[in-house]
SENUDO-624622 format. One record per residue: x, y, z of N, C-alpha, C, O in turn; residue number from 1; residue in one letter. Coordinates in Angstrom, 3 decimals. Layout:
X Y Z X Y Z X Y Z X Y Z NUM A
...
***
This chain:
0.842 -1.198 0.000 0.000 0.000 0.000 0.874 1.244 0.000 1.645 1.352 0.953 1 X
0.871 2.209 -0.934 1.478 3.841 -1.284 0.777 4.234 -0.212 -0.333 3.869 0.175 2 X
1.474 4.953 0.197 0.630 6.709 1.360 0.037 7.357 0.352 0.496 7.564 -0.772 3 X
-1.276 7.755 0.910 -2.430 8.880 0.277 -2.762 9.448 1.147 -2.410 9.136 2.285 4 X
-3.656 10.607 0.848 -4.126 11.477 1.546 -5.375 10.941 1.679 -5.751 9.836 1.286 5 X
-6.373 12.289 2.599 -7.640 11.964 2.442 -8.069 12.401 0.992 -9.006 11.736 0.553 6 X
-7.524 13.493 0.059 -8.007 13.500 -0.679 -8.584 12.454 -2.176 -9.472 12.565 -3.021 7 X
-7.674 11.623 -1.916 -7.056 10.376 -3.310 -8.338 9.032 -2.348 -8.538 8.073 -3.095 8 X
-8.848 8.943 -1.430 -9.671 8.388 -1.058 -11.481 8.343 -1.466 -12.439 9.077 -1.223 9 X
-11.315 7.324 -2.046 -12.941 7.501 -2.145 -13.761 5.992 -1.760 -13.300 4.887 -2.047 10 X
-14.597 6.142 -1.307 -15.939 5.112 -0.317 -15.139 3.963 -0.421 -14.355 3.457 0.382 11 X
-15.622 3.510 -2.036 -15.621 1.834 -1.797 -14.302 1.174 -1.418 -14.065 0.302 -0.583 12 X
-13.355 1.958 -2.426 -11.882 1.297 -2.416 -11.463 1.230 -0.992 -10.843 0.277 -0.520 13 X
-11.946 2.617 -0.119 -11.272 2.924 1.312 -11.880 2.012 2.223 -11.244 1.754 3.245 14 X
-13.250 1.349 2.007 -13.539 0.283 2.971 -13.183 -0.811 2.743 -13.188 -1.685 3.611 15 X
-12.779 -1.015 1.473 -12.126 -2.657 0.708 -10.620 -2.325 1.253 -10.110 -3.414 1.518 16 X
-9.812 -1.391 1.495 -8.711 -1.139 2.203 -8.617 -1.583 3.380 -7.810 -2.457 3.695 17 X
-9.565 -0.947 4.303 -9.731 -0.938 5.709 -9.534 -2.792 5.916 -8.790 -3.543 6.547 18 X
-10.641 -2.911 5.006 -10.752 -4.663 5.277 -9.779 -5.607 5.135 -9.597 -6.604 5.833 19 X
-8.902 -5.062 3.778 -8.177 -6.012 3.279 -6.108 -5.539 3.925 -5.145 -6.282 3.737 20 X
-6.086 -4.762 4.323 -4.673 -4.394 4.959 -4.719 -4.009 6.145 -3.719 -4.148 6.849 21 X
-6.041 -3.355 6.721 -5.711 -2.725 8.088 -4.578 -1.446 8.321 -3.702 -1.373 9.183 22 X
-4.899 -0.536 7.308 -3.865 0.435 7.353 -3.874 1.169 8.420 -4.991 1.227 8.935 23 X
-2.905 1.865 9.056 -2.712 3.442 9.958 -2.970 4.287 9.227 -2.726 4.420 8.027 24 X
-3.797 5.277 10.364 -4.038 6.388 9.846 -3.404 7.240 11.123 -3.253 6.831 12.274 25 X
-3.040 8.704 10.514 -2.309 9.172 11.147 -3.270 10.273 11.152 -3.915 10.292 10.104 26 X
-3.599 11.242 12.017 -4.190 12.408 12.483 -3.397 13.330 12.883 -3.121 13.229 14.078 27 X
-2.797 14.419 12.203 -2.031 15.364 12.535 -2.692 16.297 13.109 -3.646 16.779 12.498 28 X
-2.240 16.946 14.860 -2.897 18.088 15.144 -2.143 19.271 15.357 -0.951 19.008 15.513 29 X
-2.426 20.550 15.422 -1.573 21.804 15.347 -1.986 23.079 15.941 -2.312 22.862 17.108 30 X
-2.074 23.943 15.726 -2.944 25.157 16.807 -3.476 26.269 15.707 -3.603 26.195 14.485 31 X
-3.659 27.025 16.379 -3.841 28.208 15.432 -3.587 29.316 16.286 -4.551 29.751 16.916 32 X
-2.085 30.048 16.481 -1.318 31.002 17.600 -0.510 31.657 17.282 0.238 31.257 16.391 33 X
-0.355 32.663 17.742 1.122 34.063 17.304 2.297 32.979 17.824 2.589 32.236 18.761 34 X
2.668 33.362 16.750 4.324 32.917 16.619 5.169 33.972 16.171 5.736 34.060 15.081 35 X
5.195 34.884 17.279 6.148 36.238 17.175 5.837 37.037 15.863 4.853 36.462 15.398 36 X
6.130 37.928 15.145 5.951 38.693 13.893 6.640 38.337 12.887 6.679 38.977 11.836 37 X
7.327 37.151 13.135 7.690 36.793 11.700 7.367 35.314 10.718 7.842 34.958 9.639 38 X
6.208 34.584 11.759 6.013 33.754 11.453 4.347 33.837 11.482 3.730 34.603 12.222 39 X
3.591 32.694 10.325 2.360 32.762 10.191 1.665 32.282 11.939 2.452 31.884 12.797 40 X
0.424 32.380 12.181 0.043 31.985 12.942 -0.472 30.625 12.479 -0.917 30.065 13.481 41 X
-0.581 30.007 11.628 -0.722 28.523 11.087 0.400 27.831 11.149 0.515 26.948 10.299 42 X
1.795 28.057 12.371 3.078 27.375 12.004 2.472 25.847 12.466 2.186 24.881 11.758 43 X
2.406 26.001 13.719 2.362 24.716 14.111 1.645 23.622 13.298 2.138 22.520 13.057 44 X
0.445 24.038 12.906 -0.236 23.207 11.722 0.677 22.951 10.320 0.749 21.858 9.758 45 X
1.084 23.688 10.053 2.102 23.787 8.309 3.053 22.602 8.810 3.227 21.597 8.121 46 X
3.716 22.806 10.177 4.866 21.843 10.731 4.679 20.648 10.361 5.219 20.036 9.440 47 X
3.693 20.225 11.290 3.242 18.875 11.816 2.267 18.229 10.324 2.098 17.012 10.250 48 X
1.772 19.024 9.379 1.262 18.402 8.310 2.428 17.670 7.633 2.296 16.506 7.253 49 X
3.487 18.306 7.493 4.465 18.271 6.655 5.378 17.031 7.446 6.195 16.429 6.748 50 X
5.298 16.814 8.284 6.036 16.154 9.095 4.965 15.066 8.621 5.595 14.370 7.824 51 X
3.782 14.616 8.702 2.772 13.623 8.687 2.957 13.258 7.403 2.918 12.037 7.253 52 X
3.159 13.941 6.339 3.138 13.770 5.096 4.516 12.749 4.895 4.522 11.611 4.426 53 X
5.656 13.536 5.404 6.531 12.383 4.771 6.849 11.270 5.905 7.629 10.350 5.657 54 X
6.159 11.407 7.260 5.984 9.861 7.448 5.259 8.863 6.933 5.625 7.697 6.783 55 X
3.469 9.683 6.468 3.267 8.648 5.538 3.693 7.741 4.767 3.646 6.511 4.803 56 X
4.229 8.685 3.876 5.585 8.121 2.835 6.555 6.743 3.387 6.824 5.572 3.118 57 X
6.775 7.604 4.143 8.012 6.557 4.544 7.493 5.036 4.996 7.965 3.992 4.546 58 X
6.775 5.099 5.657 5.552 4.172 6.426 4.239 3.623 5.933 3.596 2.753 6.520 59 X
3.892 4.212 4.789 2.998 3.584 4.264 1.952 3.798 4.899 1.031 2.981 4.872 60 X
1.888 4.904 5.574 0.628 5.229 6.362 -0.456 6.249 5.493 -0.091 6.963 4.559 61 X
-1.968 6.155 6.040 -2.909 7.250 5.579 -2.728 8.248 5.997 -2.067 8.139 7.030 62 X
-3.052 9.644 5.669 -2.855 10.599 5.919 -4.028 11.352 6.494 -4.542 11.826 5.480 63 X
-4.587 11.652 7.283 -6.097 12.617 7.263 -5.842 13.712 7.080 -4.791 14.020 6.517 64 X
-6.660 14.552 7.470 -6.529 16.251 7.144 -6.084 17.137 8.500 -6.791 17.010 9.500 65 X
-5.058 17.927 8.543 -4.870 18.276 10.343 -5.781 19.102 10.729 -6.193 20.118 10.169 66 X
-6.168 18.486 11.998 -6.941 19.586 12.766 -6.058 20.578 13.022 -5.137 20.313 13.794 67 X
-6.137 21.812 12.484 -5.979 23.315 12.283 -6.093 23.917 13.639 -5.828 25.118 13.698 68 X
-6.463 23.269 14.829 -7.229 24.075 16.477 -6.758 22.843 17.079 -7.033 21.650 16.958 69 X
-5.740 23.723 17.952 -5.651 23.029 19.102 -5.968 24.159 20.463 -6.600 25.180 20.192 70 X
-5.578 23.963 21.681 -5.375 24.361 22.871 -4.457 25.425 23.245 -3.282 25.082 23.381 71 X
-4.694 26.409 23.401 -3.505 27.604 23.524 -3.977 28.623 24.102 -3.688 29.770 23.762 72 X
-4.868 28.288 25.173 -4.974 29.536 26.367 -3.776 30.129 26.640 -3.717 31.359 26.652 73 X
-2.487 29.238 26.936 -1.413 30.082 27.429 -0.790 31.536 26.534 0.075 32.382 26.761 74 X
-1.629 31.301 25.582 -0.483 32.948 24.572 -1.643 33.788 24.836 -1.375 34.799 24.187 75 X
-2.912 34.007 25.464 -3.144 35.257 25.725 -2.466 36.380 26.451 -1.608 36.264 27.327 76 X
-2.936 37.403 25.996 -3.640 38.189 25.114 -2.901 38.162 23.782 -3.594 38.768 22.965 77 X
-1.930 37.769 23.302 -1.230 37.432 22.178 -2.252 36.969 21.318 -3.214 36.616 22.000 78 X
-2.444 36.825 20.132 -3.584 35.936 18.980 -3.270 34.520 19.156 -2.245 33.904 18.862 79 X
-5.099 33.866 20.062 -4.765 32.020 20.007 -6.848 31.809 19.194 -7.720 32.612 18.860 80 X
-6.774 30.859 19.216 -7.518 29.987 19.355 -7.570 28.963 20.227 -6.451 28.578 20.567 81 X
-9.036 28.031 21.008 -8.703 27.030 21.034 -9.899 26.617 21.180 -10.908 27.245 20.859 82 X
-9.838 25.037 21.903 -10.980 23.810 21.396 -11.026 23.077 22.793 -10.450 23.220 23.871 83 X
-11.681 22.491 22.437 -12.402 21.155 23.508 -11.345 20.251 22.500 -11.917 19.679 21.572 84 X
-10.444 20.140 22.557 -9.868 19.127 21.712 -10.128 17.676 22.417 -10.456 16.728 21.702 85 X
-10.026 17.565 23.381 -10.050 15.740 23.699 -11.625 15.333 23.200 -12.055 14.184 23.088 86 X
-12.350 16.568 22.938 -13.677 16.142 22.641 -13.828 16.067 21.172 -14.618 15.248 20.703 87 X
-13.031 16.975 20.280 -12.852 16.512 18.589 -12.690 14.791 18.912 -13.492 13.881 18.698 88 X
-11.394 14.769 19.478 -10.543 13.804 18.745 -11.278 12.390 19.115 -11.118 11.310 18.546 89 X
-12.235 12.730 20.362 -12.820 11.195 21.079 -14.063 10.818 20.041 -14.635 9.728 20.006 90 X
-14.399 12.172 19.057 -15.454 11.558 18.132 -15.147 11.234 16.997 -15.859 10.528 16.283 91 X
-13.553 11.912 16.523 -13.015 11.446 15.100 -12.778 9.925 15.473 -12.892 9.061 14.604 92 X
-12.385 9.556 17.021 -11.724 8.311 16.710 -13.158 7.298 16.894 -13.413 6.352 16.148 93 X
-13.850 7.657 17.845 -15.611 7.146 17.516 -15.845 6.311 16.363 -16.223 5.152 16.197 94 X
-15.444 7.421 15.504 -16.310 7.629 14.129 -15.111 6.760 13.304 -15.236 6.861 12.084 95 X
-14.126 6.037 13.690 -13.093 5.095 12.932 -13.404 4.020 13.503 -13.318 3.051 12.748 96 X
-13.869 3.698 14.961 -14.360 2.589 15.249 -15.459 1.910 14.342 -15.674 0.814 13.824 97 X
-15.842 2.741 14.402 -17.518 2.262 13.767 -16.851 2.067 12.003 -17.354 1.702 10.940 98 X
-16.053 2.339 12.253 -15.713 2.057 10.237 -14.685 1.242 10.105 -14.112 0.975 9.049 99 X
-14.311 0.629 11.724 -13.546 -0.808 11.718 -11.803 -0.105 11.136 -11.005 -0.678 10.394 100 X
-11.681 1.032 11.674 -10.124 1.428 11.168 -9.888 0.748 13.199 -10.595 0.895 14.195 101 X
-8.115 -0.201 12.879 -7.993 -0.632 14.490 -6.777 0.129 14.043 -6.173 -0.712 13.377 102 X
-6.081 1.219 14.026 -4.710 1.391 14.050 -4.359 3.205 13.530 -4.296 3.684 12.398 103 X
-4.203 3.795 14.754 -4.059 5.259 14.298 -3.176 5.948 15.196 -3.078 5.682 16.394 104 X
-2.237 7.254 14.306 -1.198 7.172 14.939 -1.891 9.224 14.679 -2.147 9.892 13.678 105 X
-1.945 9.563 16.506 -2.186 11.120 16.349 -0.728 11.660 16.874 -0.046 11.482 17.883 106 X
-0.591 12.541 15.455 0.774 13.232 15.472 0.509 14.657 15.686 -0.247 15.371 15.028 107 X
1.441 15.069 16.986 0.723 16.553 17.590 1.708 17.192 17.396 2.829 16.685 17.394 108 X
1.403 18.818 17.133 2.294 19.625 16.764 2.605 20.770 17.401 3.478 21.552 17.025 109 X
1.945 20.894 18.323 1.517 22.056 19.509 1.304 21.384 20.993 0.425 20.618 21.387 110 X
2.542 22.009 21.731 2.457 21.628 23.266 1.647 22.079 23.910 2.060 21.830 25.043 111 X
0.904 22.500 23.995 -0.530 22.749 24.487 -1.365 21.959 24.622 -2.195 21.995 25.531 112 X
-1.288 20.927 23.568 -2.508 20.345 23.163 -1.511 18.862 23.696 -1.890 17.962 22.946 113 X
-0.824 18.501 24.310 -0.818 17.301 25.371 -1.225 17.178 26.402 -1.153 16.028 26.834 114 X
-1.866 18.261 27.354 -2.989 18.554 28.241 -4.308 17.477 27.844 -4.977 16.691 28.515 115 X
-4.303 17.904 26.315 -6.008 17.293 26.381 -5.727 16.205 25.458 -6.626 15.953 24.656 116 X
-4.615 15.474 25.402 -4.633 14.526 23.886 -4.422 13.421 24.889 -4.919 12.422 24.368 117 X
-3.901 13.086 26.143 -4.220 11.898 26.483 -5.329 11.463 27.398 -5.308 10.348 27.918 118 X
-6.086 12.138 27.557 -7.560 11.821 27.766 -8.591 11.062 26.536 -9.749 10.690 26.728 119 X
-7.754 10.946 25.140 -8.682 10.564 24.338 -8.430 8.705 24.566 -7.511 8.129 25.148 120 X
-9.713 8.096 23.811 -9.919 6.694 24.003 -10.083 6.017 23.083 -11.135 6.157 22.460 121 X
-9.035 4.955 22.616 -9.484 4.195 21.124 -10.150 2.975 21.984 -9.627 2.293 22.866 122 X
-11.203 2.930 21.555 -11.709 1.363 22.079 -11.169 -0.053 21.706 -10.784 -1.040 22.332 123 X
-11.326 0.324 20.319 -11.115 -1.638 20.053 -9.826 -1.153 18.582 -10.133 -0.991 17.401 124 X
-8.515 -1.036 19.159 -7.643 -0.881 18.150 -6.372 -0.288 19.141 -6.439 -0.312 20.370 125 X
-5.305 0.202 18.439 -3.960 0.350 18.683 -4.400 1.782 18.239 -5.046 2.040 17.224 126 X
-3.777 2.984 19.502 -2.952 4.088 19.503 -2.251 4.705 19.958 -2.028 4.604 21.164 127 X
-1.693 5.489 19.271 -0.300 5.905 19.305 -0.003 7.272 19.190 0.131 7.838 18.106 128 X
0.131 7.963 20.591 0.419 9.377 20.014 2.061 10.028 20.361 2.929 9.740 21.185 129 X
1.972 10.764 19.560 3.293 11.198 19.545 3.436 13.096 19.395 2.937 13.956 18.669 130 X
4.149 13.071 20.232 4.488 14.730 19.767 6.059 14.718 18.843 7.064 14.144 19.261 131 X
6.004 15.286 17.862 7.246 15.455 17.158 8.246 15.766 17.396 9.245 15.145 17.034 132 X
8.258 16.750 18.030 9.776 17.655 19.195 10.275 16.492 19.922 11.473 16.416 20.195 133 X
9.284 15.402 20.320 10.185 14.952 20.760 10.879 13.685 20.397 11.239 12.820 21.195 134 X
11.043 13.671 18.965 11.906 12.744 18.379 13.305 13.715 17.631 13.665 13.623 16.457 135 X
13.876 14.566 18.631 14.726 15.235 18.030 15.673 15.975 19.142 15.239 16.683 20.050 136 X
16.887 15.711 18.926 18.117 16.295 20.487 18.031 17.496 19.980 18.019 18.093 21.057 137 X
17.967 18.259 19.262 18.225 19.685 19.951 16.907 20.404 20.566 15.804 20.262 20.038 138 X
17.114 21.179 21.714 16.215 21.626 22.777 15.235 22.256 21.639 15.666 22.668 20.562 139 X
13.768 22.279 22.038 12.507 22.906 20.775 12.403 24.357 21.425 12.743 24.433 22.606 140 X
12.158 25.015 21.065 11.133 26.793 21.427 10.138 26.560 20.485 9.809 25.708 19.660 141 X
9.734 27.792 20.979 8.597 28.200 19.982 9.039 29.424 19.236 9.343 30.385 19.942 142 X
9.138 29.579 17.788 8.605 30.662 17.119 10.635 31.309 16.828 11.071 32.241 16.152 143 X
11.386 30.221 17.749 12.851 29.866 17.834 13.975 29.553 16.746 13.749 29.248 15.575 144 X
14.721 29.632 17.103 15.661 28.879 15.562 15.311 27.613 15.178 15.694 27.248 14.067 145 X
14.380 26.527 16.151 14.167 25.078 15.422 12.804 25.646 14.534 12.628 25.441 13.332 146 X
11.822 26.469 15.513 10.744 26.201 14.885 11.112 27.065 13.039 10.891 26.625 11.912 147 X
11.614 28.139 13.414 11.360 29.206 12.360 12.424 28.110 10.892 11.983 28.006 9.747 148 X
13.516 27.581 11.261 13.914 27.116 10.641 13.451 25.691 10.114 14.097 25.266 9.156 149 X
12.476 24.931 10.579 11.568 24.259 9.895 10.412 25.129 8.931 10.052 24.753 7.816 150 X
10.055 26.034 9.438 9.246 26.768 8.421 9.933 27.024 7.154 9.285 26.905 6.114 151 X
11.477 27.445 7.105 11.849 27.924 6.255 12.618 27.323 4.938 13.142 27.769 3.918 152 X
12.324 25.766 5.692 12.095 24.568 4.684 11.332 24.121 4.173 11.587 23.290 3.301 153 X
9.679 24.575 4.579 8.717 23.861 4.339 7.671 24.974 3.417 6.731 24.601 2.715 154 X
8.112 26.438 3.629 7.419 27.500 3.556 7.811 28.602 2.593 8.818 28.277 1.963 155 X
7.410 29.632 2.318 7.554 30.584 1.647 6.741 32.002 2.495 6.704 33.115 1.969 156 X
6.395 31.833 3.270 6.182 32.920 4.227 6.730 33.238 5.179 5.988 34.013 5.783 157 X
8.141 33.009 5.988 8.932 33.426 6.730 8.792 35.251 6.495 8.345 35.744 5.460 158 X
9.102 35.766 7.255 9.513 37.166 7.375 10.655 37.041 8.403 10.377 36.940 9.598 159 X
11.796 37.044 8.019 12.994 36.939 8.332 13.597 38.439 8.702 14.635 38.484 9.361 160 X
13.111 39.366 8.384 13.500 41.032 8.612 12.794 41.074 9.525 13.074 42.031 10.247 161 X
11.592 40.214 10.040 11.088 40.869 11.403 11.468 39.795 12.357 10.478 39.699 13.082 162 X
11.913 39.362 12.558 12.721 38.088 13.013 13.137 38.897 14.371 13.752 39.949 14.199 163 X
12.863 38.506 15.642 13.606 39.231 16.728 13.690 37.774 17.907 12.924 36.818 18.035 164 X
15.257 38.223 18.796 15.355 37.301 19.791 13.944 37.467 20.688 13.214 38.448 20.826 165 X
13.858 36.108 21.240 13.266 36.433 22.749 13.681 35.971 23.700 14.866 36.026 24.027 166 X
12.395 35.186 24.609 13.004 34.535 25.999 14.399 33.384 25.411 14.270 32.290 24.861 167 X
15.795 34.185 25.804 16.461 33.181 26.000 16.878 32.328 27.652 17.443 33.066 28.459 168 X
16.679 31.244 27.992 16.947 30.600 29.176 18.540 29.991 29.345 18.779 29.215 30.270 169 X
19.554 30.378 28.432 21.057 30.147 28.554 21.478 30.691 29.824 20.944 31.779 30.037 170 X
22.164 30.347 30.634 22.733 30.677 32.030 21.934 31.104 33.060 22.235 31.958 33.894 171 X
20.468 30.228 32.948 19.701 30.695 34.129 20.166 28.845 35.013 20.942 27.961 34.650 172 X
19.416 28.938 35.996 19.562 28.126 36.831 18.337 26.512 36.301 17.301 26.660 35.654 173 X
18.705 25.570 36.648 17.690 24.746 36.307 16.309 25.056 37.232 15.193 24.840 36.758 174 X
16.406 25.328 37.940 14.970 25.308 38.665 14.455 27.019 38.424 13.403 27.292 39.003 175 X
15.065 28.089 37.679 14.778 29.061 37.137 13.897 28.895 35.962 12.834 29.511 35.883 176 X
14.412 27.867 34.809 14.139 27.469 33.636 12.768 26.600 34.317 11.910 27.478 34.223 177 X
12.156 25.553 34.862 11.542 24.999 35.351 10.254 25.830 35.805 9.116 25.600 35.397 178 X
10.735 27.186 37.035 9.448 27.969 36.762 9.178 28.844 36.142 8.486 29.700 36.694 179 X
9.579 29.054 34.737 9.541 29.954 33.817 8.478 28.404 32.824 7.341 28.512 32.364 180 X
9.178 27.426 32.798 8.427 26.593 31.876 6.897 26.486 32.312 5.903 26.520 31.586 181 X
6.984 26.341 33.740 5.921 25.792 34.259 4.805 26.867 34.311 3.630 26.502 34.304 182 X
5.210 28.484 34.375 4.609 29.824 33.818 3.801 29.852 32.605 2.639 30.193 32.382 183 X
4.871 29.337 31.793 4.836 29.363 30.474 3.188 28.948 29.757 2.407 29.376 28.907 184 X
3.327 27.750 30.823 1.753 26.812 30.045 0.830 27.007 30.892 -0.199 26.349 30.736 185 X
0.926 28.115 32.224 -0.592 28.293 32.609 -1.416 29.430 31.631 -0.776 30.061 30.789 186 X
-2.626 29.603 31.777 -3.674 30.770 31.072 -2.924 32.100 30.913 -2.607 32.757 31.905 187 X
-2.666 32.459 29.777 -2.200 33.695 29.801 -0.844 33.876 30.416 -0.572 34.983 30.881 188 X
0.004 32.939 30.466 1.538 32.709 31.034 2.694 32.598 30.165 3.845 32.462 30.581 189 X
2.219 32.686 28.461 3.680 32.765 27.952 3.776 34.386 27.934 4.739 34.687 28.639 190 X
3.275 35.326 27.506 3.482 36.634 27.057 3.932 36.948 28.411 3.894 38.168 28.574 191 X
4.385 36.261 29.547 4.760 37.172 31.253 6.133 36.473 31.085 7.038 36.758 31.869 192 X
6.330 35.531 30.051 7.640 35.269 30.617 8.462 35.720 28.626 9.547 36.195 28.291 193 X
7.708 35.428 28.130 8.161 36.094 26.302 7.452 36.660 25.995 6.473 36.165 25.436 194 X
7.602 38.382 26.258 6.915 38.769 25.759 6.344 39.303 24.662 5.226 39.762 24.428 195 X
8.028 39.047 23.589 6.984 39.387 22.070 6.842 37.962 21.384 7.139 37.717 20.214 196 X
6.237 36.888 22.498 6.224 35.885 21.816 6.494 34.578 21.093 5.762 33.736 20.572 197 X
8.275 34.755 21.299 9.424 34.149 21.405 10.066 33.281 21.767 11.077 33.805 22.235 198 X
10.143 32.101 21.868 11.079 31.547 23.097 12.272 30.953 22.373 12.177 29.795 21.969 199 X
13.815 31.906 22.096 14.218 31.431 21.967 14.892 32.536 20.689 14.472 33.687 20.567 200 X
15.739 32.082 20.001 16.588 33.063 18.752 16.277 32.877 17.286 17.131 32.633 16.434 201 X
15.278 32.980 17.113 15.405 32.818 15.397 16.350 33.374 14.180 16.509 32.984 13.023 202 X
16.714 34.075 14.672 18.010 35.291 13.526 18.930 34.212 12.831 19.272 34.383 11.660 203 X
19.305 33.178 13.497 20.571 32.875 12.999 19.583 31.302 12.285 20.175 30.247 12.060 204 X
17.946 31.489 12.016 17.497 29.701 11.590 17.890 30.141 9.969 18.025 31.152 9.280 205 X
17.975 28.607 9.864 18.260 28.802 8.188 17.517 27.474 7.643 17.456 26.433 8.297 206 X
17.018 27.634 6.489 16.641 26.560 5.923 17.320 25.441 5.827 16.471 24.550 5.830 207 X
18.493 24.922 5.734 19.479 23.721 5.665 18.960 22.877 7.077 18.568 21.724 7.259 208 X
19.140 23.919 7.868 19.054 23.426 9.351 17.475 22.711 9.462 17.139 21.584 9.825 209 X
16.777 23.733 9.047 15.480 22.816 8.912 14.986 21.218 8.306 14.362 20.299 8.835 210 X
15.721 21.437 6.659 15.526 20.099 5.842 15.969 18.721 7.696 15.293 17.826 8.203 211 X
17.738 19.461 8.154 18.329 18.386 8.907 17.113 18.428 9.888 16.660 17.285 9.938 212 X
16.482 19.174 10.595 15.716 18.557 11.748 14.374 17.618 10.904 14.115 16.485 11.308 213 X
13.840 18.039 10.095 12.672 17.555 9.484 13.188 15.973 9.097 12.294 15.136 9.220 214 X
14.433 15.486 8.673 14.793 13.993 8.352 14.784 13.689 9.396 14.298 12.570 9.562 215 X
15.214 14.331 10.531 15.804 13.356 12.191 14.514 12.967 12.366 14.102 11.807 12.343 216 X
13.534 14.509 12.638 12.336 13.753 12.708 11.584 12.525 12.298 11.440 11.593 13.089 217 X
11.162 12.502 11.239 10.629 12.072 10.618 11.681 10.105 10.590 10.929 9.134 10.511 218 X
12.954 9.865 10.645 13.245 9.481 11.025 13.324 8.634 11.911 13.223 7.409 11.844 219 X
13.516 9.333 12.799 13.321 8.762 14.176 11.562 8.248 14.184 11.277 7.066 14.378 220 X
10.863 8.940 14.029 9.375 8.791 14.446 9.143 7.599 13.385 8.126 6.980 13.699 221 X
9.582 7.227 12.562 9.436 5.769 11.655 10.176 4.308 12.134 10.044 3.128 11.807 222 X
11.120 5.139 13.196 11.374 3.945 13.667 10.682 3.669 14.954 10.670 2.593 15.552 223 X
10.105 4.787 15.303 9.456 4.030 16.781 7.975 4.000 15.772 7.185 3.474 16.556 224 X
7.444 4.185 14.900 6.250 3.199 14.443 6.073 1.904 14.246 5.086 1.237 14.557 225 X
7.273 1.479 13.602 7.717 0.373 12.686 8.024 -0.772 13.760 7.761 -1.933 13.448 226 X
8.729 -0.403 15.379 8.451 -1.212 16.759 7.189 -2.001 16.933 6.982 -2.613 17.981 227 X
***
């Protein structure tokens, strides 16, 4: 079986699939949040699609469509959205039971949204969730040299002239960094500790650097499927 999308799917073939291979499907989720002024507020979604896409590939997995909304009280008053997400995802996966899919792998793209992603329940099948960051050694930020420099592999909307440092945590103390993190993800707690949004140096991301994190990823996350 090739990786497809949802789009290349239609009725009959996809239930003669279901029946006859038992494929994974993978559910990519992402947010919709300021990511400082030089990045779209659709990063996290653009990320994690793109990341889903060429694990498909690699894996032979289905692809669905990413949920676009995740969880991101913490960037107020900054621009968020968010959702009842454990309540999407407990009826998308509902709604795969009942269509006899046993095997789905939700790939999350926004730390926010691990609050509400392991409350969800596959009944009668195998899942598997994963956040992406963390199939990769160098430390993640947001809106940072990893993130901005995955965008700038995947994207054509970087604004790189508005590109500014933010919260850097280099030579603070570990239990400094700890309650700054732990700040970070209550309601309205990143803009008190970054406040234009930031966590971390984007100036120096470059696209090269991106392609390299996007293989580790993707990478790595094929081999802990393939377990």
């Amino acid at each position: 079986m090739n990786v497809m999308d949802a789009s290349e799917l239609y009725d009959p073939e996809f239930r003669e699939l279901i029946k006859s291979k038992n494929p994974t499907i993978i559910i990519p989720v992402g947010s919709l949040e300021q990511h400082g002024a030089h990045l779209p507020i659709t990063t996290d979604s653009d990320i994690v699609t793109e990341i889903a896409s060429r694990l498909g590939k690699k894996c032979n997995f289905i692809v669905f469509p990413t949920i676009s909304y995740g969880v991101s009280h913490e960037h107020y008053p900054l621009f968020n959205t968010s959702v009842d997400l454990g309540h999407w995802l407990g009826e998308i996966l509902n709604s795969l039971t009942e269509n006899s899919v046993k095997s789905v792998v939700i790939l999350n793209g926004h730390h926010g949204n691990e609050r509400s992603i392991p409350d969800v329940w596959f009944s009668d099948g195998e899942l598997r969730v994963y956040s992406y960051w963390r199939f990769m050694e160098h430390e993640f930020d947001h809106a940072g040299f990893v993130e901005t420099s995955l965008m700038l592999a995947i994207s054509d909307k970087v604004k790189m002239k508005k590109a500014k440092k933010g919260l850097i945590t280099k030579g603070l103390s570990e239990k400094e960094i700890q309650r700054i993190k732990e700040l970070s993800t209550e309601r309205s707690g990143f803009p008190k500790v970054a406040k234009n949004g930031v966590w971390g140096d984007p100036t120096k991301a470059t696209k090269k650097d991106g392609e390299k994190f996007l293989a580790e990823i993707v990478r790595n996350l094929a081999k802990e499927c393939q377990t």
